[in-house]
C-alpha positions in Angstrom: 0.0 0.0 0.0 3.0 2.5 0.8 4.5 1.8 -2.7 1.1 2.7 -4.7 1.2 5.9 -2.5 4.3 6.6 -3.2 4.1 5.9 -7.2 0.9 7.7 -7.4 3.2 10.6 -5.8 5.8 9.8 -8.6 3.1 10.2 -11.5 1.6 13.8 -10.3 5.4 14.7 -10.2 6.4 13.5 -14.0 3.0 14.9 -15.2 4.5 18.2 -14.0 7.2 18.0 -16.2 5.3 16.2 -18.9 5.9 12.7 -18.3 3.8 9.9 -18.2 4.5 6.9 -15.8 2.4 3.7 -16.3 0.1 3.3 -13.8 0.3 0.9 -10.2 -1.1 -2.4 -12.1 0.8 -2.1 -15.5 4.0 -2.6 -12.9 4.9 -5.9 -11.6 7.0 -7.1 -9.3 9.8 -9.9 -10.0 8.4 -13.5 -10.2 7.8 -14.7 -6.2 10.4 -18.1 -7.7 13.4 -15.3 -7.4 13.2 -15.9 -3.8 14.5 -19.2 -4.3 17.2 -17.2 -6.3 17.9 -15.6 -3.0 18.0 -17.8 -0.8 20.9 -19.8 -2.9 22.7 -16.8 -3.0 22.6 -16.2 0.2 23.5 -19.9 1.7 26.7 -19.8 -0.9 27.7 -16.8 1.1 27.2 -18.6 3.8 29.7 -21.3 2.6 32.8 -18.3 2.5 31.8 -17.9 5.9 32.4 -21.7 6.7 35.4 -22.1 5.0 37.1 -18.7 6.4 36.3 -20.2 10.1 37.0 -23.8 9.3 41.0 -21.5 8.1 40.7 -19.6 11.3 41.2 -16.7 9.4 37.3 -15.4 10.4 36.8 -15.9 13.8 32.7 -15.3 14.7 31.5 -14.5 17.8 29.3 -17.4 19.3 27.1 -15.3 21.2 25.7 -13.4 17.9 25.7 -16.5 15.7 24.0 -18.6 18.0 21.3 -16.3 18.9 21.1 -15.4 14.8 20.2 -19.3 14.0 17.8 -19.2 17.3 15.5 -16.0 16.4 15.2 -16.6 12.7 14.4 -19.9 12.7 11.5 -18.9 15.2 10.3 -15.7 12.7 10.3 -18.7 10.2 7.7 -21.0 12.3 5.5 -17.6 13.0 5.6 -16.8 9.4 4.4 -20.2 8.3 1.4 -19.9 10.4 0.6 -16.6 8.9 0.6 -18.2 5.5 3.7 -16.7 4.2 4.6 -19.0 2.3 7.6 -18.7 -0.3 8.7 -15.6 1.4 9.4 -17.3 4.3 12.6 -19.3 2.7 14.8 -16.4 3.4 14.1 -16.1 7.0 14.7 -19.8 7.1 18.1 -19.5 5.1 19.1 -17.0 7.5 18.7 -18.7 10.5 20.4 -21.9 9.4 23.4 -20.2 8.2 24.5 -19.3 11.2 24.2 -22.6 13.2 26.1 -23.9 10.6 28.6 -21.3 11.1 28.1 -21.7 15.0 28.8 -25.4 14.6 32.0 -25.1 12.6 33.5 -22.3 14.9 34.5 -25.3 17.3 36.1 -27.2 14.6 39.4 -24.5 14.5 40.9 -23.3 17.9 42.0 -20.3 16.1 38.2 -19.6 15.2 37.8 -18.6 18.6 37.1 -15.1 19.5 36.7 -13.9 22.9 33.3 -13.4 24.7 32.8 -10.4 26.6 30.6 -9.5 29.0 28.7 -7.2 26.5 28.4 -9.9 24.7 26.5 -11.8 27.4 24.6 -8.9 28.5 23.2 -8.2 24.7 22.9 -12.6 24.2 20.9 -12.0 27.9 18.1 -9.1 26.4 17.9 -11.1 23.1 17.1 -14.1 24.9 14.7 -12.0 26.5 13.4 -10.6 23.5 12.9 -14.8 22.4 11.0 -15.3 25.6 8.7 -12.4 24.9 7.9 -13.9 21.5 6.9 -17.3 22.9 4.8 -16.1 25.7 2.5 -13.7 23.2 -0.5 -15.2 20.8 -0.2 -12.4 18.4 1.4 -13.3 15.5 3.1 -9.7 14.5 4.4 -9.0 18.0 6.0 -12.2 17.9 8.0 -10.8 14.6 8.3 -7.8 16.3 10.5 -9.6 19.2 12.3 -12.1 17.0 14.1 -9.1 15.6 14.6 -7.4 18.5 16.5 -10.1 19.6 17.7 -11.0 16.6 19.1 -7.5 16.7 20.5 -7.6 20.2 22.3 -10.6 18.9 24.2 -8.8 16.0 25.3 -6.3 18.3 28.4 -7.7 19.4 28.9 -8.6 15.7 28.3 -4.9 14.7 31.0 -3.8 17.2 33.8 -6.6 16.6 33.2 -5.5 12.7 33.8 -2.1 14.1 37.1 -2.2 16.1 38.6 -5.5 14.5 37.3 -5.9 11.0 39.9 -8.1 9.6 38.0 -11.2 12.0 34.8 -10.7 9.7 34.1 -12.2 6.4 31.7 -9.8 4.6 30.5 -12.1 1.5 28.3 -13.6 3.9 26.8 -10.2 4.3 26.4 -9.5 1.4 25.1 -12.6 0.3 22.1 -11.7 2.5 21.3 -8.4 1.5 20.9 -10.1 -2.3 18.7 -13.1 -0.9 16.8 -10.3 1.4 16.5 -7.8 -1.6 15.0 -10.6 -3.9 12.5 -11.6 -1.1 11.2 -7.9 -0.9 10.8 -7.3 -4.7 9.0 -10.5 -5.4 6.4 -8.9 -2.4 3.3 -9.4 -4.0 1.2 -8.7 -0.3 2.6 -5.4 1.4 2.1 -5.9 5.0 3.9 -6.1 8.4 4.2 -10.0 8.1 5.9 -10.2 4.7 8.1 -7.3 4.8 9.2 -7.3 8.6 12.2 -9.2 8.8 13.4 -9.1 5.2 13.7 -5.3 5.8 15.7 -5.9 9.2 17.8 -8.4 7.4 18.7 -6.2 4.9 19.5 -3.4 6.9 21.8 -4.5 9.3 23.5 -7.2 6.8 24.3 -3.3 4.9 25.9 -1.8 7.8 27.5 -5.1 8.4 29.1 -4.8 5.0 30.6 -1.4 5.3 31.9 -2.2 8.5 34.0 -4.8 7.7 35.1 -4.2 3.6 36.1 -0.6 4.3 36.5 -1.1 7.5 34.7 2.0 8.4 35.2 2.1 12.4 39.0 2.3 12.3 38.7 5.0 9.5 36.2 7.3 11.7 37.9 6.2 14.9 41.4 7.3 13.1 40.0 10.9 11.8 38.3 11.0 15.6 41.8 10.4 17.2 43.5 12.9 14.8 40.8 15.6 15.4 41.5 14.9 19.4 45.1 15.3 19.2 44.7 18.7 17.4 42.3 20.2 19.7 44.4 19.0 22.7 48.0 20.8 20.9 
């Protein structure tokens, strides 16, 4: 519904200038069988991320891929019994991903990276967020909490991408944003249940991705450690 609002705001803007945009039903989304697409993409990704930690040259933190296998693999089951159908296969590809990826990080000693206590505190509020989900009968809220703690589980990802990006593999990342971005254009039904968690999976699989292949927090963590060092001379 947001997307014919926004077109129809698109057409009064080209008439202005004399062009004529085909209206809402002359546009169609891509076929729904690109999600399949997707979700390949995404899982060979995936498989980078395997073989980097099975190297020990990646080295993910337990905490966020543990609790990134648990929440989506909930959403999945939630989505199911809304009738979601298709659309569901990338929540379900990104939730067993990351066990797989949890599974293999005990294969490789050097795969090991060291658990904080933020890390437990931000595992602890997304296990919270999982128990919130379980407890509720209605279906979106239970979405609503599987990213929230799906999201308090990337946080110590998000950070460790931050200061140490060089432990971070980011075709996994990016992987997802393709399998995520083909879920939401083959959309056919715009509501909260469809478009929920491919959005949330797309957005932080993004910021994952310039985190760790231009390694954005050491650059802005450099300029902010110059900047200091002139003020204080």
């Amino acid at each position: 519904m947001v997307g014919r609002q926004v077109l129809a705001c698109l057409r009064r803007q080209a008439l202005v200038i004399g062009v004529r945009l085909p209206v809402p039903e002359q546009i169609n989304m891509i076929d729904e069988r690109f999600v399949i697409l997707g979700a390949i993409v995404g899982f060979i990704g995936t498989i980078s991320y395997l073989r980097s930690t099975i190297q020990g040259i990646t080295k993910p933190n337990r905490v966020s891929w543990f609790l990134w296998a648990l929440a989506p693999l909930v959403a999945f089951v939630a989505e199911l019994r809304q009738g979601v159908g298709i659309y569901s296969l990338m929540t379900f590809t990104v939730g067993f991903g990351p066990f797989c990826v949890f599974i293999v990080s005990f294969l490789n000693k050097k795969s090991f990276w060291k658990i904080t206590k933020f890390d437990w505190f931000c595992g602890a509020l997304s296990i919270i967020g999982f128990v919130l989900w379980q407890i509720t009968k209605i279906e979106n809220l239970v979405i609503i909490f599987s990213i929230f703690s799906d999201g308090m589980a990337a946080v110590p990802t998000i950070v460790k991408s931050w200061k140490a990006p060089e432990t971070e593999n980011y075709k996994s990342f990016l992987a997802s944003i393709f399998n995520s971005g083909m879920t939401l254009l083959a959309i056919k039904t715009w509501n909260f249940a469809y478009y929920a968690f491919p959005v949330y999976i797309f957005s932080v699989c993004f910021l994952l991705v310039i985190l760790i292949k231009f390694k954005l927090g050491k650059i802005i963590s450099k300029a902010m450690f110059k900047q200091g060092g002139i003020l204080d001379s």
